[in-house]
C-alpha positions in Angstrom: 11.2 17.4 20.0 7.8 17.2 18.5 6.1 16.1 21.7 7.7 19.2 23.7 6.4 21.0 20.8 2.6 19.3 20.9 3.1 19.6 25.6 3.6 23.4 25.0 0.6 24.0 23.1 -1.3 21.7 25.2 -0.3 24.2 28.1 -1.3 27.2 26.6 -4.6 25.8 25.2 -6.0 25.4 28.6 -4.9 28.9 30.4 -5.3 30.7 26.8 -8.6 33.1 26.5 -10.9 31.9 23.7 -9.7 31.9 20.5 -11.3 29.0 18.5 -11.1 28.9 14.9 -14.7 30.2 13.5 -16.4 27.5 11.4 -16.7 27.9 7.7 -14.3 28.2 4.7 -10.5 28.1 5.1 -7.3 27.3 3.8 -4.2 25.7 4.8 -0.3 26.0 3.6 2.2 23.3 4.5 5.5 21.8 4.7 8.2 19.8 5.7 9.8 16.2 4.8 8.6 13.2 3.4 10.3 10.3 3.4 9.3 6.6 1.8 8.1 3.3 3.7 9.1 0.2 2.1 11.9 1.8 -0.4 14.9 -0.3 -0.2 18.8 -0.5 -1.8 17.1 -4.4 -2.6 14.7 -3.9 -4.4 15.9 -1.0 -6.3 18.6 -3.4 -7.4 16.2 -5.6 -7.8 14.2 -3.9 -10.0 17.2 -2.8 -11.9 18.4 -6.3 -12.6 15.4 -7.5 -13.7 15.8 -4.9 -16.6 19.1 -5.4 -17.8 18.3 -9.6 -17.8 15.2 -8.7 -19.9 17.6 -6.8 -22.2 19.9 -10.3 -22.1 22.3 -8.7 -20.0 24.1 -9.9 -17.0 24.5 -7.8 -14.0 28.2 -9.1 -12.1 28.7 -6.7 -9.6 26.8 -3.6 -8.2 27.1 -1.1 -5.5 23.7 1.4 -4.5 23.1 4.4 -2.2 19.5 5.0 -2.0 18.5 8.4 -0.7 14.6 7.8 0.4 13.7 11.4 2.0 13.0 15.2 0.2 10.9 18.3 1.0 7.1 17.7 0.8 4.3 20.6 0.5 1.1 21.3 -0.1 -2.4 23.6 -0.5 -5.3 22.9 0.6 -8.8 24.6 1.1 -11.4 23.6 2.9 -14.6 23.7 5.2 -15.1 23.4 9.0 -18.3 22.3 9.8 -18.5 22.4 13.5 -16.1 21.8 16.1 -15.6 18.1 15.5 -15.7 17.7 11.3 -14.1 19.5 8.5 -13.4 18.9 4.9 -10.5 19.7 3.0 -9.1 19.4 -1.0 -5.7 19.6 -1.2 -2.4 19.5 -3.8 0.5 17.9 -2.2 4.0 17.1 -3.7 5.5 14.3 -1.6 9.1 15.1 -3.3 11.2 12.2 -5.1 12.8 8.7 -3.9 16.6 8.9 -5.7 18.9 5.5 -6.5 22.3 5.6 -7.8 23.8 2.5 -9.0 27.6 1.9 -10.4 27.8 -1.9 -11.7 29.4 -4.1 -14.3 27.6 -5.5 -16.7 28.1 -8.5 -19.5 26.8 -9.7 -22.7 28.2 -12.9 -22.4 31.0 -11.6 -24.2 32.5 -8.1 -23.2 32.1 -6.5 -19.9 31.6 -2.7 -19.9 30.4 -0.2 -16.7 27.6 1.0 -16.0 26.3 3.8 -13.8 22.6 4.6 -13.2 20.7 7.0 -11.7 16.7 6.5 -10.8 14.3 9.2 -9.6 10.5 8.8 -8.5 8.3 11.6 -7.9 4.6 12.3 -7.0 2.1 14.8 -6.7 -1.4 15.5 -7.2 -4.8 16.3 -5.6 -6.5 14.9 -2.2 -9.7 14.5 -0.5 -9.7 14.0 2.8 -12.3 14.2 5.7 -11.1 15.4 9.6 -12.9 14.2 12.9 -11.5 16.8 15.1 -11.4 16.6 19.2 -10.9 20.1 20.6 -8.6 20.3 24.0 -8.8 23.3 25.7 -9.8 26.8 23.8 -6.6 27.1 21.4 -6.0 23.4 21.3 -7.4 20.6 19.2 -6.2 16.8 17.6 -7.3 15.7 14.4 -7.5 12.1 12.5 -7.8 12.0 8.5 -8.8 9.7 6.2 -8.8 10.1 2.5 -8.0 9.8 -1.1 -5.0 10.6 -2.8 -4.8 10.4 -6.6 -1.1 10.8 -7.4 1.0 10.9 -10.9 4.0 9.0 -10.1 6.9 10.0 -12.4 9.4 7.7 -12.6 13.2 9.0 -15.1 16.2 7.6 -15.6 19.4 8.1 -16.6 21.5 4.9 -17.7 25.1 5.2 -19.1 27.0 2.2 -20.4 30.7 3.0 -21.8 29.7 6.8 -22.5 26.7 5.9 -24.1 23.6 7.5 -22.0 20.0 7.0 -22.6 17.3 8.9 -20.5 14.0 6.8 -20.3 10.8 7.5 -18.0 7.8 6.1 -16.5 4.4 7.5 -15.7 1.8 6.1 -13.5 -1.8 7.7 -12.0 -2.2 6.3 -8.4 -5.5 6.1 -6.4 -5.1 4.9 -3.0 -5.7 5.4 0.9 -4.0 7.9 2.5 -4.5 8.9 6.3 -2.6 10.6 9.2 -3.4 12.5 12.6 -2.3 15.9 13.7 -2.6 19.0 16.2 -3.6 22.6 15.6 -2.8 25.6 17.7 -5.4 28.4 17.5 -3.7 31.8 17.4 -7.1 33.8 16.9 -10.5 33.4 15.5 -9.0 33.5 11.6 -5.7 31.8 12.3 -3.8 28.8 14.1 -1.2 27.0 13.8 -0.9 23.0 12.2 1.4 19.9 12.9 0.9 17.0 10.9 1.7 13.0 9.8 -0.2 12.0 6.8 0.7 8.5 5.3 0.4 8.1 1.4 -0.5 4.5 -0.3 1.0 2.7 -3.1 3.0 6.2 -4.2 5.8 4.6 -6.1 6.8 3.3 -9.9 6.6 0.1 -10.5 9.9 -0.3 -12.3 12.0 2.3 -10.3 10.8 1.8 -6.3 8.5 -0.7 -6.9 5.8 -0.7 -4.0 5.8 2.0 -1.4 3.9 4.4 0.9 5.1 7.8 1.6 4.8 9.7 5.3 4.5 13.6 5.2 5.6 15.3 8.6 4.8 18.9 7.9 4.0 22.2 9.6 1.2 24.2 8.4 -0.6 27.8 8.8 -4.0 27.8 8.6 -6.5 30.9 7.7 -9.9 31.5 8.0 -11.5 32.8 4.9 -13.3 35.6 6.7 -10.0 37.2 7.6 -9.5 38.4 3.6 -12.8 40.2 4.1 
């Protein structure tokens, strides 16, 4: 479905009058899914184990549904150069990784149920550069690289026989983040943006443990000049 999309606006960028986005000051509103590389049922369990053995409790039995994907979004401003390099800051919010987990738990001596359920969250600013390949007059590819610098939230909510207890986690990640995309041009102040941007080292230690996040989103773009 995507590469229909990208095939149409390949075809209309080359019979298409000029309409290249000016250079200069911009800004960019996005949206669309994220979803998480390297989140697993495992190692959520995992993770969870390890917690309630550090506690001196013994995990018998478990059963986990992990749901690894949520709506991503993001704002971004930034500054064309020429036709081939632009700069851009941005916010994103890559959404939350969830884990539910029912198990039964011993002391040793009693056995009592337990049911759990884990979020992870991030957001926060990035810095990113774009080498950009125009195809075309409306068409063009792009390739970022960057730096993300992301407060991953981590809560809880653990019940054991009634009893519930609500701790959380926070963490400040600085880490590669990179990803390629295509932009339509629908006039000289606006065109049209889809994008995959992969997010390093995103998750909580102690909820998801170590993952990466992908962002597919679809974005409007607008040339400052156009508010003038």
């Amino acid at each position: 479905m995507r590469s229909g999309a990208l095939l149409a606006c390949l075809t209309f960028g080359w019979i298409a009058p000029t309409f290249a986005v000016e250079s200069g000051w911009y800004v960019v509103g996005f949206g669309g899914e994220s979803s998480a590389s390297g989140a697993s049922e495992n190692q959520a369990t995992d993770n969870l184990v390890a917690i309630f053995e550090s506690a001196g409790v013994d995990v018998l039995d478990a059963t986990a549904t992990l749901d690894d994907s949520d709506t991503g979004f993001g704002l971004a401003g930034g500054y064309q150069l020429n036709d081939n390099f632009a700069f851009e800051f941005a916010y994103v919010d890559l959404g939350a990784v969830r884990y539910q987990l029912s198990a039964t738990i011993s002391d040793g001596t009693n056995e009592a149920e337990a049911d759990v359920e884990l979020e992870s969250s991030s957001d926060g600013p990035v810095v990113s550069a774009l080498g950009i390949l125009p195809i075309g007059e409306r068409f063009s590819v792009f390739g970022r690289i960057g730096l993300s610098l992301m407060n991953a939230k981590g809560t809880a909510r653990i019940t054991i026989d009634g009893d519930t207890q609500r701790p959380s986690q926070s963490t400040q990640n600085s880490d590669l983040m990179y990803g390629i995309g295509a932009e339509y041009s629908l006039g000289k102040h606006f065109a049209v943006r889809l994008a995959w941007d992969r997010y390093m080292d995103v998750g909580t230690d102690n909820v998801t443990g170590d993952i990466d996040a992908d962002l597919y989103t679809l974005g409007l773009r607008m040339g400052v000049g156009w508010f003038r």
